[in-house]
C-alpha positions as CSV (number, residue, x, y, z in Angstrom):
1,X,16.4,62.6,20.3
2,X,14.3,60.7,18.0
3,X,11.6,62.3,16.2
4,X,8.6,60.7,14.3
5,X,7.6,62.2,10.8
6,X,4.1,61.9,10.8
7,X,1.9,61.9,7.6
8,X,1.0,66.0,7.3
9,X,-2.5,67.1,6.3
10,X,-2.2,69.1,3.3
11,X,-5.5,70.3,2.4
12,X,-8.0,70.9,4.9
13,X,-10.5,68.1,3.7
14,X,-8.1,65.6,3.1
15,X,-8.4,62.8,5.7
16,X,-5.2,60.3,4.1
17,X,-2.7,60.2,1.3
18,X,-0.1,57.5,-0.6
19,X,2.9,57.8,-0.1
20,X,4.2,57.0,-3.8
21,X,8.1,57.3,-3.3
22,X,10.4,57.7,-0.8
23,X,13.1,60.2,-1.5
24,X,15.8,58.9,1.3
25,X,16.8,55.5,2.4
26,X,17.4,54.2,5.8
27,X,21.0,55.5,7.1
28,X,20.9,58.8,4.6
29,X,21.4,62.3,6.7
30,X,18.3,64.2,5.9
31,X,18.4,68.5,6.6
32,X,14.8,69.7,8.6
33,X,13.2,71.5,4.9
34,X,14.8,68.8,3.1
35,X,12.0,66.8,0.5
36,X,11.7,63.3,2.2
37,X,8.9,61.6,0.7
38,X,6.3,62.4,-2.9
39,X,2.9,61.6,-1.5
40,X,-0.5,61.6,-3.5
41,X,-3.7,63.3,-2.6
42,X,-6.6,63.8,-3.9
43,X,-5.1,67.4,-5.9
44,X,-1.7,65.8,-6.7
45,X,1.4,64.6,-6.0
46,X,3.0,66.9,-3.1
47,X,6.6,66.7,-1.6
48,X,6.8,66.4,1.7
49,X,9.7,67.7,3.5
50,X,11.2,66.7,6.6
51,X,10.2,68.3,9.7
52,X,13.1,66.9,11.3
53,X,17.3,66.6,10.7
54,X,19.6,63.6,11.6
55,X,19.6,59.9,10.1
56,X,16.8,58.4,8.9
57,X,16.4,55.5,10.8
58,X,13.0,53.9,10.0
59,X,10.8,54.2,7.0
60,X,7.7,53.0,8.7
61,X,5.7,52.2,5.8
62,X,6.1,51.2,1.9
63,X,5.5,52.9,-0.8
64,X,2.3,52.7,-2.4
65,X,0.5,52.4,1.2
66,X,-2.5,54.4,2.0
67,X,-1.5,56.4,5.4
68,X,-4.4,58.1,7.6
69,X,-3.1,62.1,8.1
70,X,-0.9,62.1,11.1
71,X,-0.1,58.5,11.4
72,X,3.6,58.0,11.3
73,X,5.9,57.4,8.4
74,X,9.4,57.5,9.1
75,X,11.7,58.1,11.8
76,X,14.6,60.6,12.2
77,X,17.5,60.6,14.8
78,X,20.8,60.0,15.6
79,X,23.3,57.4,14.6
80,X,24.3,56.6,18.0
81,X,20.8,56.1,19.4
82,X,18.9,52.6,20.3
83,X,15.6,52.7,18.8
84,X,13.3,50.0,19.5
85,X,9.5,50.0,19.1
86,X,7.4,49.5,21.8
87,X,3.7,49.2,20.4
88,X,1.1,51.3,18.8
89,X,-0.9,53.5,20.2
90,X,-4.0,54.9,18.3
91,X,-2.4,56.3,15.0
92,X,1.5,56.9,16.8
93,X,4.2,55.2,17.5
94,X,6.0,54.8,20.8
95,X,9.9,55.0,20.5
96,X,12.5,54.2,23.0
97,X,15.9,55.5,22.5
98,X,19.0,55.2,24.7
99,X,22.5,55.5,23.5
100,X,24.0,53.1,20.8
101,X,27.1,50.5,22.8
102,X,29.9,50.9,20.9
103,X,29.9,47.3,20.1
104,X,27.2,47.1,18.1
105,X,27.5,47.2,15.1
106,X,25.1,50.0,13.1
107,X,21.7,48.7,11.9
108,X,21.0,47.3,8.5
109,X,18.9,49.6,5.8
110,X,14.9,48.1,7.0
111,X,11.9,49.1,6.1
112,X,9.1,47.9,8.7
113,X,6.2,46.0,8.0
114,X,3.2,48.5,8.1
115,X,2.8,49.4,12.0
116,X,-1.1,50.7,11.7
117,X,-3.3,48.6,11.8
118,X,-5.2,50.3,9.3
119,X,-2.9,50.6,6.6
120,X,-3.3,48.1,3.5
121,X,-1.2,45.7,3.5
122,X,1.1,44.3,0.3
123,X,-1.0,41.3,-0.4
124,X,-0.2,38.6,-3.3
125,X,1.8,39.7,-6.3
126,X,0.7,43.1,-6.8
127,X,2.1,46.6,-4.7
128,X,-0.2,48.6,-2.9
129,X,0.0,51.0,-5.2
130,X,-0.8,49.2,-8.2
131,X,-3.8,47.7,-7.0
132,X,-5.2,50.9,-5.8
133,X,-4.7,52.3,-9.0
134,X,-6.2,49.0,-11.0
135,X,-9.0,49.1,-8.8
136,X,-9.9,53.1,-9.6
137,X,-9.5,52.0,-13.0
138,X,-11.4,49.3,-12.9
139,X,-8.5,46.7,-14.3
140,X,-8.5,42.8,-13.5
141,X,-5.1,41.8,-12.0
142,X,-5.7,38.7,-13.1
143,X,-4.7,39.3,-16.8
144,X,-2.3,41.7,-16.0
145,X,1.6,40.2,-16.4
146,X,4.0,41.7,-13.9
147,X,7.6,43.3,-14.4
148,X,8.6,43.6,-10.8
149,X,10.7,41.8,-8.5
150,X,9.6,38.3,-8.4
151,X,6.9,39.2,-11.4
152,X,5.3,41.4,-8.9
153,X,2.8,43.7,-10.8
154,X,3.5,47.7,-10.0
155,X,2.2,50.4,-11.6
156,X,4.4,50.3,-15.0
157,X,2.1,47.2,-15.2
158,X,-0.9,48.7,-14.7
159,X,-0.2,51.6,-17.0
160,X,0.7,49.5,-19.6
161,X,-2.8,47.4,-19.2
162,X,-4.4,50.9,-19.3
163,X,-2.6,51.8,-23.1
164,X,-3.0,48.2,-24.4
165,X,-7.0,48.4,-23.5
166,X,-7.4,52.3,-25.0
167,X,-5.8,50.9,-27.6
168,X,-8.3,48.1,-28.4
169,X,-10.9,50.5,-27.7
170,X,-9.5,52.4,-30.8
171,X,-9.2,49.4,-32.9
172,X,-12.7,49.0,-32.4
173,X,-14.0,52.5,-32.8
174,X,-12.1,52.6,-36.3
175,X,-13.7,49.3,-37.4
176,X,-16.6,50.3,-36.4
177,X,-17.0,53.6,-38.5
178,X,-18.4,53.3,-41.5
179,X,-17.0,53.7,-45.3
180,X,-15.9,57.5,-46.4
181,X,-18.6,57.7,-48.2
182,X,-21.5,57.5,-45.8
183,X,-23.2,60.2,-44.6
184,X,-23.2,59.5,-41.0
185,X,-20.6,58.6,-38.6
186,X,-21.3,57.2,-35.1
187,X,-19.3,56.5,-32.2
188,X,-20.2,53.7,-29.0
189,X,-20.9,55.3,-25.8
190,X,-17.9,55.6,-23.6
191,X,-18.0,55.3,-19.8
192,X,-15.0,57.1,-18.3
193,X,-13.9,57.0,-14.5
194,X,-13.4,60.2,-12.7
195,X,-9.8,60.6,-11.6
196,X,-8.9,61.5,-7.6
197,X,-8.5,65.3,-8.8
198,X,-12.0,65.6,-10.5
199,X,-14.1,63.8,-7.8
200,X,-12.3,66.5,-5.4
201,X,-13.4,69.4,-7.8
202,X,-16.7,67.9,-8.4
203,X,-17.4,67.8,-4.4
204,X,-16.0,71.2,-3.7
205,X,-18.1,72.6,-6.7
206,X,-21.0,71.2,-5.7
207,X,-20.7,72.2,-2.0
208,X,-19.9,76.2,-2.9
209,X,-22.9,76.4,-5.2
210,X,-25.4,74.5,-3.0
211,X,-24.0,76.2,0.5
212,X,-22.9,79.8,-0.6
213,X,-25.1,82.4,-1.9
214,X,-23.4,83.6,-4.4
215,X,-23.5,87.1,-6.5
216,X,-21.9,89.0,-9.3
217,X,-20.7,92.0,-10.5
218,X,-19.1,92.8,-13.2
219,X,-16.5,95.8,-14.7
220,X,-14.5,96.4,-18.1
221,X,-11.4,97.7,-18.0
222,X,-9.0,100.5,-20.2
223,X,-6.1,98.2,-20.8
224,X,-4.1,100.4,-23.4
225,X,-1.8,101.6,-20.5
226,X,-1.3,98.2,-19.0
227,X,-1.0,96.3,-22.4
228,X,1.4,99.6,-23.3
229,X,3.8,99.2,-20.6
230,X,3.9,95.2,-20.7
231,X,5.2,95.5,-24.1
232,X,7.7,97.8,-22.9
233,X,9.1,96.0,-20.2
234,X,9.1,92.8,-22.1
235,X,10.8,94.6,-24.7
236,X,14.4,94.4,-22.4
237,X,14.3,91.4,-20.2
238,X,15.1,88.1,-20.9
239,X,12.0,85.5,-22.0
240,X,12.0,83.8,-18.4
241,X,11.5,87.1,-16.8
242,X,8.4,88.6,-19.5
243,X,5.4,89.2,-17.5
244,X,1.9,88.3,-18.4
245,X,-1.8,90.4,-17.9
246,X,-2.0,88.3,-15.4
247,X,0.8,89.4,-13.0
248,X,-0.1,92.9,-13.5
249,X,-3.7,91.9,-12.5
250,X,-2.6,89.2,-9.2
251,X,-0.3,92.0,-7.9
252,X,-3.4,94.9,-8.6
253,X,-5.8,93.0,-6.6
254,X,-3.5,92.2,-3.9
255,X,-3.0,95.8,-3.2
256,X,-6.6,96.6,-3.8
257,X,-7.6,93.7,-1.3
258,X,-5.9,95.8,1.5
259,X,-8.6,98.2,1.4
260,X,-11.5,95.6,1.5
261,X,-10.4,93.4,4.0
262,X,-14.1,92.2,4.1
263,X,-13.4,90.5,0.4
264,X,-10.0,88.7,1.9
265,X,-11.6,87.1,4.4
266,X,-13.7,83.6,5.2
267,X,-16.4,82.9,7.4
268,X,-16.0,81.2,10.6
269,X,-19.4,79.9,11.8
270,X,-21.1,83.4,13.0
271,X,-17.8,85.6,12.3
272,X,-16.0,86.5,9.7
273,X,-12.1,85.9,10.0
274,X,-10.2,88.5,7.9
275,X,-6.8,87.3,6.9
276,X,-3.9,89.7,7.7
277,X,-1.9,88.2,4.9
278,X,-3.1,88.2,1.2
279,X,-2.7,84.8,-0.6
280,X,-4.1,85.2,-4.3
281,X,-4.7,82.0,-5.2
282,X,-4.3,81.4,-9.0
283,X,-6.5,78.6,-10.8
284,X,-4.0,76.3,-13.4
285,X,-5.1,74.1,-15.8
286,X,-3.6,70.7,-15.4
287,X,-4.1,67.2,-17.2
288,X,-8.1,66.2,-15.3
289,X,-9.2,69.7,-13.9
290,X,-7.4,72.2,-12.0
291,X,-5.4,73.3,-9.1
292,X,-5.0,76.7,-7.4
293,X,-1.5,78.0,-7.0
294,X,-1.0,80.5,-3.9
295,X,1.2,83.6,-4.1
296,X,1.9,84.0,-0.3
297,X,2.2,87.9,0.6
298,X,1.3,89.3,-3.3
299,X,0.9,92.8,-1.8
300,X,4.6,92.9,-0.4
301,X,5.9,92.1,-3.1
302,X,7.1,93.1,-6.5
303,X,5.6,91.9,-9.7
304,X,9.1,90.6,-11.1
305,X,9.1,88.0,-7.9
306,X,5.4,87.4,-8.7
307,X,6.1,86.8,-12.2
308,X,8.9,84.5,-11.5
309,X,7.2,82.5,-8.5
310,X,3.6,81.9,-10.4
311,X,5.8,80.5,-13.1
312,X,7.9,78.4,-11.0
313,X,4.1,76.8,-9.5
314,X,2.8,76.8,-12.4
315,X,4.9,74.5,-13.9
316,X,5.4,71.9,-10.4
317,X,1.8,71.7,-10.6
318,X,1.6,70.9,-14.2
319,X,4.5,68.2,-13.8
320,X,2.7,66.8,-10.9
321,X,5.4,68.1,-8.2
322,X,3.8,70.5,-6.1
323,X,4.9,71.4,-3.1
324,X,2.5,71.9,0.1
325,X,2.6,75.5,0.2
326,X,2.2,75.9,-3.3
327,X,-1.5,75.1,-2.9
328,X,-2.6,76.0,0.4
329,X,-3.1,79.6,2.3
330,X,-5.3,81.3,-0.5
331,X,-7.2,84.4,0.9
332,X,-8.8,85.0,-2.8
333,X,-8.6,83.2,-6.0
334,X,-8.3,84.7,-10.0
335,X,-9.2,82.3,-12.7
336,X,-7.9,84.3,-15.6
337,X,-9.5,82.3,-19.0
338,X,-8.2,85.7,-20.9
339,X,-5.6,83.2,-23.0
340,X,-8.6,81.6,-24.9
341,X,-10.5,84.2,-26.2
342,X,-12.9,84.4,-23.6
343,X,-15.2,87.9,-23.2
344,X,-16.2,86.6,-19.8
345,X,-17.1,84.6,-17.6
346,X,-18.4,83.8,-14.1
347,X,-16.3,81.5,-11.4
348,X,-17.7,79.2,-8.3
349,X,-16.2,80.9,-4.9
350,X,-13.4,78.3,-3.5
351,X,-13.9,77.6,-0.3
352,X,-13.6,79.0,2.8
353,X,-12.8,81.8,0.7
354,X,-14.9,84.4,0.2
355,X,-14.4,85.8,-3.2
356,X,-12.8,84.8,-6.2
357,X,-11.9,87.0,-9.3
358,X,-12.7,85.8,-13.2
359,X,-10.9,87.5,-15.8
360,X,-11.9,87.7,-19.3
361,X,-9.2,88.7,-22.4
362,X,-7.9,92.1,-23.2
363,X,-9.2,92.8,-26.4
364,X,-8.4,95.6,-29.2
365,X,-12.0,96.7,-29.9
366,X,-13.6,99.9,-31.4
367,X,-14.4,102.7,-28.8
368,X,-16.0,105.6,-28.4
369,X,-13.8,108.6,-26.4
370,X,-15.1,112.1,-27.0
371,X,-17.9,111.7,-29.6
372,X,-15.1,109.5,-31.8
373,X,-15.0,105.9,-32.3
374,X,-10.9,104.7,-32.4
375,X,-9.6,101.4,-31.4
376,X,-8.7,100.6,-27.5
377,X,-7.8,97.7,-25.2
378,X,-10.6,96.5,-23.0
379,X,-11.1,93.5,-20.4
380,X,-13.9,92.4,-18.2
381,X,-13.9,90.7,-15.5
382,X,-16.5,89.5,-13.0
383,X,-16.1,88.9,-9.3
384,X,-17.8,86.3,-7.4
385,X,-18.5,86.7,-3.9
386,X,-20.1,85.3,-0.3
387,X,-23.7,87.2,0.0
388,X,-23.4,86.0,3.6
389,X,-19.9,88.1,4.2
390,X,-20.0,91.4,1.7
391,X,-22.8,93.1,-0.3
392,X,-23.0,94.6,-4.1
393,X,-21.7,98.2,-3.1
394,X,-18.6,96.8,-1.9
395,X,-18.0,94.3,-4.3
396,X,-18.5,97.4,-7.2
397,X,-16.4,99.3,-5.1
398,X,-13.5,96.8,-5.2
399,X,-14.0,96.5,-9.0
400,X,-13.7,100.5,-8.8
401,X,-10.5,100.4,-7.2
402,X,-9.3,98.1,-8.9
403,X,-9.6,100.0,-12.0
404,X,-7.2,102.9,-10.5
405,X,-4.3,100.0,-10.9
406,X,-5.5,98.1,-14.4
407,X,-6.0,101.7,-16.1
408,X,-3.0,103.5,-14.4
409,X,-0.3,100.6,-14.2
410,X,2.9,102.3,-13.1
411,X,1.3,102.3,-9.7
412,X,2.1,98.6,-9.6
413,X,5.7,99.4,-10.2
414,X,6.4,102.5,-7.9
């Protein structure tokens, strides 16, 4: 039997997405969990997989169209079935399948006009995609020379506009300074567009801060044990399975999150849901803002696989390749800025969450232990968290507990 591959919502604010490439032509064999399509939302480019197996017998829209979430994309079936479509209804598509005479021959590769009515339409010599990009970027088609089929402009085109205009503005910035020996150097105003990623940060942001009451407390660490056995461990395994401060301190909260299930959970209108799973969501710094990876189950398991499965998200999201669950489920969020030298910091709560975890650098500083001043490794870090849902005791308690791990590490491993 036929089945329709719809467009899947993959975040819970998004509302539609491109689909920037298909990943299987009509008349391929496609496995159910097999990647079918790279579509782009407002966080980044996500592979879709197919929730389906068979043929793929209809790709119902190009690439570079703008598709509502759930309107249909593609069809998956049989070879031997008939499939004819019978009209729209809504955002679906009505199939009707029936079995394939043996005298028919087997259908041509096709891809079908757009059948939504709302969907943007290829229009001129330019693909959808490249005139939705032009037109976030503010770029006139008109001067714009294309390399497509046919002189079509895509988004090599557009791209290419983008570098050759940057590059003017250069020019002119450079003849524009003035000779080395002047005392004063001044640069034109620059007006920058906000890209898809930063308008979605921006909004969130602004939303957390103006609807959640936030508050903070805030704990420093003994690292020496932690920083002690890292060095030890990373000592004897290869360089792809090293760990950071970081894994130590996602699996430590994980376990620690168990015991304040009040801290893992988000609020539901009057009541607060509390998540039987803990997700730590990690923030990651890629090229216009950031995104936040999810460790599914991080208190089951053990901080090799954590290690190994941050890094392996880490680096889809920095390519631009995430995968759905990559970046959805998060129960809690870390944003760990210890890499630059940061003493610490304070982080906006992601929501629905309602807590999130901002770690500062473990640092070698002077102490004072019995009446003597030696050197020891220390960290702070603040947590963030919904006034509406949890109070300061338990939020100090949390940072208490959480201690017991940071300071006395093997009971991460054991």
């Amino acid at each position: 039997m036929a089945e329709i591959i719809n467009m899947p919502k993959l975040g819970f604010d998004m509302a539609e997405g491109t689909l920037v490439r298909w990943l299987k032509k009509v008349g391929e064999n496609v496995n159910k969990g097999e990647v079918l399509a790279e579509i782009e939302t407002d966080k980044a480019t996500v592979e879709v997989e197919s929730s389906a197996g068979g043929v793929v017998r209809r790709l119902v829209v190009e690439e570079g169209s703008v598709v509502p979430v759930g309107s249909p994309i593609a069809i998956v079936g049989t070879a031997e079935e008939v499939i004819q479509e019978s009209g729209v209804q809504g955002s679906g598509i009505q199939v009707e399948t029936g079995k394939r005479e043996s005298s028919v021959e087997s259908p041509k590769p096709e891809i079908l006009p757009s059948a939504i009515s709302n969907l943007k339409p290829a229009m001129g010599k330019s693909s959808p995609l490249a005139r939705k990009i032009a037109s976030e970027k503010k770029v006139d088609l008109s001067g714009v020379k294309g390399t497509g089929p046919g002189g079509r402009i895509v988004r090599r085109d557009i791209e290419a506009a983008l570098a050759s205009q940057e590059s003017q503005i250069v020019e002119r910035i450079v003849s524009a300074l003035p000779s080395p020996d002047s005392s004063t150097i001044r640069l034109s105003d620059q007006t920058l567009p906000m890209s898809k990623l930063r308008q979605a940060i921006a909004r969130r942001m602004a939303e957390s801060k103006a609807s959640v009451p936030h508050f903070y407390v805030t704990h420093e660490y003994k690292m020496d044990a932690l920083m002690d056995l890292r060095a030890q461990f990373n000592k004897i395994v290869p360089e792809n399975e090293k760990l950071s401060v970081n894994d130590f301190i996602l699996k430590a909260v994980a376990l620690v999150l168990r015991q304040f299930p009040n801290l893992n959970s988000s609020l539901d209108g009057s009541a607060v849901l509390r998540h039987g799973q803990v997700n730590v969501g990690v923030a990651v710094s890629v090229e216009g803002g950031l995104l936040t990876i999810v460790c599914q189950d991080a208190d089951a398991k053990p901080l090799k696989q954590i290690a190994a499965e941050v890094k392996a998200m880490a680096a889809r999201a920095r390519a631009g390749r995430v995968k759905p669950d990559d970046i959805e489920g998060s129960t809690f969020s870390i944003s760990n800025l210890g890499m630059y030298d940061v003493e610490n910091f304070i982080a906006i709560i992601n929501p629905p969450e309602a807590a999130i975890l901002a770690v500062g650098s473990a640092r070698e500083v002077p102490v004072v232990e019995n009446g003597a001043v030696k050197p020891g490794w220390r960290m702070k870090a603040t947590i963030s968290v919904d006034h509406r849902v949890s109070d300061g005791v338990e939020a100090a308690k949390f940072m208490q507990a959480l201690a017991m791990y940071l300071e006395e590490p093997l009971r991460l491993i054991l």
